[in-house]
N, C-alpha and C positions, 0 to 999 in steps of 0.2 A: 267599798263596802256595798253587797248588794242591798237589794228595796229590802229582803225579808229578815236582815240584818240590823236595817234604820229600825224596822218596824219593833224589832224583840228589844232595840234601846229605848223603845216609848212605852213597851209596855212595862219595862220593870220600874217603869215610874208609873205616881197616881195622880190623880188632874190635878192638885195640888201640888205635886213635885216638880211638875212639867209647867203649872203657871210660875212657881216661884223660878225655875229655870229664865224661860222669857221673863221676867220682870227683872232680874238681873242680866241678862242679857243685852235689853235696853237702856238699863242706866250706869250698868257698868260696876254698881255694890253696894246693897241695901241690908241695912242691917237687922238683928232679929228682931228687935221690937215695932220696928215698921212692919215687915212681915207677919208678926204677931195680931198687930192690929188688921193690916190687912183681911188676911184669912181667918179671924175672930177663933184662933185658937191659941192655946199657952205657948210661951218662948221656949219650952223642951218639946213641944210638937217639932217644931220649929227647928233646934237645934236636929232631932234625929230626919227631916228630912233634906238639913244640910249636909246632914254625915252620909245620907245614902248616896247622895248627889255627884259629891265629893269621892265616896270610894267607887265611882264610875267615871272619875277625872273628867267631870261634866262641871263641875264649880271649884273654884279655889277659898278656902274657909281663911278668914281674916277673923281678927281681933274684932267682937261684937257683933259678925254678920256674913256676907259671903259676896264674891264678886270673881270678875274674871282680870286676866293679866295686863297689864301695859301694855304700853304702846310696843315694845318691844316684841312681844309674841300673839300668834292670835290663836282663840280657843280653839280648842281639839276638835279634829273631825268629827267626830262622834257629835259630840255637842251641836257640832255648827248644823249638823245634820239634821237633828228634830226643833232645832231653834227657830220658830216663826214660819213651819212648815206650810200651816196651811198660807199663808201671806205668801212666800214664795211660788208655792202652786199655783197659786192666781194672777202674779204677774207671771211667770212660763207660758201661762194658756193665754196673756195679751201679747207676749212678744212675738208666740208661735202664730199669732193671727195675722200680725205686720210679716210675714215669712209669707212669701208665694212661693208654690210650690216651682222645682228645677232652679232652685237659686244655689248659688255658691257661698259657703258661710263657715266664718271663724265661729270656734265656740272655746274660750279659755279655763283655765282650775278655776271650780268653787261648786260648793251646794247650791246654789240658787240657776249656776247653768247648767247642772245636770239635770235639776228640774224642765229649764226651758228643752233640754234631748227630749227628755220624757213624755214633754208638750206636741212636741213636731213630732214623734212615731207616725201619727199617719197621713204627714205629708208624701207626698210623690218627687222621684228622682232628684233628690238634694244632692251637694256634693258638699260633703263637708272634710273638714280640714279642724283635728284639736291637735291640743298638748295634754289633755285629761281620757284617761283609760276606762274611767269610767262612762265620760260620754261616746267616747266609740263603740263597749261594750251594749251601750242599752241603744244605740243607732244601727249598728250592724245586724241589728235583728231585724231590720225592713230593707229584702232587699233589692227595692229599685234606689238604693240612696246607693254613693259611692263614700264611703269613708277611710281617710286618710291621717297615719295615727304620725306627728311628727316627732323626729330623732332625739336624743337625748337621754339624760339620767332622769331615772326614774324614781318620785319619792313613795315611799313605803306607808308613810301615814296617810297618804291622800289617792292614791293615783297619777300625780299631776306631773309633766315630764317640762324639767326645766335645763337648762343650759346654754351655751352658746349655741351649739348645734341645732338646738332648738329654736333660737333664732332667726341661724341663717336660713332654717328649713321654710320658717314663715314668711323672710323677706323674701322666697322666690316667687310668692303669690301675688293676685290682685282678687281680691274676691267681693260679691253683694253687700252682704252685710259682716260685722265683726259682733259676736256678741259676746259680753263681758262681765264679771263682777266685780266687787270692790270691797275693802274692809270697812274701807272709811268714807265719807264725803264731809273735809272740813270745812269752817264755817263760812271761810273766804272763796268754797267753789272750789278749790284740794282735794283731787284723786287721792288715799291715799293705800297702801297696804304694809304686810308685814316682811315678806318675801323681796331679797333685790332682784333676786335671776328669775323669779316668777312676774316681778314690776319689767323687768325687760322683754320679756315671751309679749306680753299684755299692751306694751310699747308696740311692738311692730304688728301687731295686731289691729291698734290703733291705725296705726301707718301705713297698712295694706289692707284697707276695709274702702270701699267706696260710701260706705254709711254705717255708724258706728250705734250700736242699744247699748246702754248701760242696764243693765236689772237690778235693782238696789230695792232690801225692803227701807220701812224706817227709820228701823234699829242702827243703818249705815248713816242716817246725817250726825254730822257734828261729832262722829267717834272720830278717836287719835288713831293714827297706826304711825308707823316709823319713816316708810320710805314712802317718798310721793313717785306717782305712777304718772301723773299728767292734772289738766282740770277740767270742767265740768263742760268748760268750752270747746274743748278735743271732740265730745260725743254730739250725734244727732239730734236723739231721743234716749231720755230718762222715764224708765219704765219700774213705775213703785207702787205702794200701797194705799199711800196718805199722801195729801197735800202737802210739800215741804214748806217750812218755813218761810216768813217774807222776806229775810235776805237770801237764801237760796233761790228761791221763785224771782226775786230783781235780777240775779245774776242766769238764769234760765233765759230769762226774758230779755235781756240784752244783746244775751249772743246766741239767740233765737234756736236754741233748743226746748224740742218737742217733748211736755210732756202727758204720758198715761199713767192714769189711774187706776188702776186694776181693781173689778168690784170683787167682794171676799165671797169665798166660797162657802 
């Protein structure tokens, strides 16, 4: 989806639409009268900008309130796209600043690493290497970088190219950095996401990075997702917005991963 695309999904929301979005986003489903109170307007405010929400397949309407799906699926591009935007933008522009320029760099599916492309535009002679269309798209516009789009079937709701092929393509590499997203980060330090052949791509990714960033807003500690991708221990540097938790931060600090902080924009 291009930027001017993300951008007409924000508008057709109102800063109330778009806070009760991230507020459910983050907890996973709050109901209208918490809502109510929150935003100190009535429960049929309320309901009609759950129903606009909803017929933008940006929230799923539950009995009493609204929330998004199980661990089984994870919310639609679209959604994932304006959800916590400016938080994402601000870790892009920390991870883009650990990036020296002439490196060699994974960059996997997700909103928050199209943002970090968008961060490095005006680095010098990258060579990068995805499985997401979208980030070769908004990289191939600078061209002292080399980008290379890896093999495979191609998904239609994201851009994101998964498969076996798609792996073998990545195990031919050795590359600087691997940069990465995540759905989830469970409580025990659990990579986790919703995709298996996306969890695979992301796998060798891992596996063929000489130094691994993770970019995770908040909103990723402590969510469920289905499939575990690896743990917390696998990555270098965790690159977020907030201070995690003190059993996540014991388990950082253990197995001596680096983390940033990304100040808000």
């Amino acid at each position: 989806m291009a930027g001017t695309e993300q951008e007409n999904i924000a508008l057709r929301m109102n800063k109330r639409q778009l806070e009760i979005l991230q507020l459910v986003q983050q907890q996973g489903y709050v109901s209208i009268d918490t809502l109510s109170q929150t935003f100190n307007v009535t429960s049929q405010t309320i309901r009609r900008d759950i129903n606009a929400l909803c017929s933008q397949q940006l929230l799923k309407r539950y009995h009493g309130g609204a929330g998004l799906s199980s661990s089984v699926d994870n919310d639609d591009y679209a959604a994932r796209q304006v959800m916590n935007l400016d938080e994402k933008r601000s870790i892009a522009k920390l991870v883009a600043s650990h990036i020296p320029d002439h490196a060699s760099i994974f960059i996997n599916i997700g909103t928050t690493t199209e943002e970090v492309a968008k961060a490095l535009q005006n680095h010098t002679g990258l060579r990068v290497i995805t499985n997401n269309l979208h980030v070769a798209s908004i990289l191939s516009n600078n061209p002292s970088f080399d980008v290379i789009v890896a093999g495979g079937v191609v998904r239609q709701r994201d851009g994101g190219i998964t498969g076996e092929a798609t792996v073998d393509f990545i195990s031919q590499f050795r590359v600087d950095y691997g940069i990465i997203g995540i759905s989830g980060v469970d409580d025990d330090g659990t990579l986790l996401d919703f995709d298996y052949h996306e969890v695979q791509v992301a796998q060798a990714i891992v596996e063929h990075s000489r130094r691994v960033f993770l970019a995770a807003d908040k909103s990723k500690f402590d969510r469920r997702a289905l499939v575990r991708l690896g743990h917390l221990s696998e990555v270098d540097d965790l690159f977020t917005d907030q201070v995690p938790a003190e059993h996540l931060r014991t388990i950082l600090v253990e197995e001596k991963v680096g983390l940033h902080i990304a100040a808000q924009i």
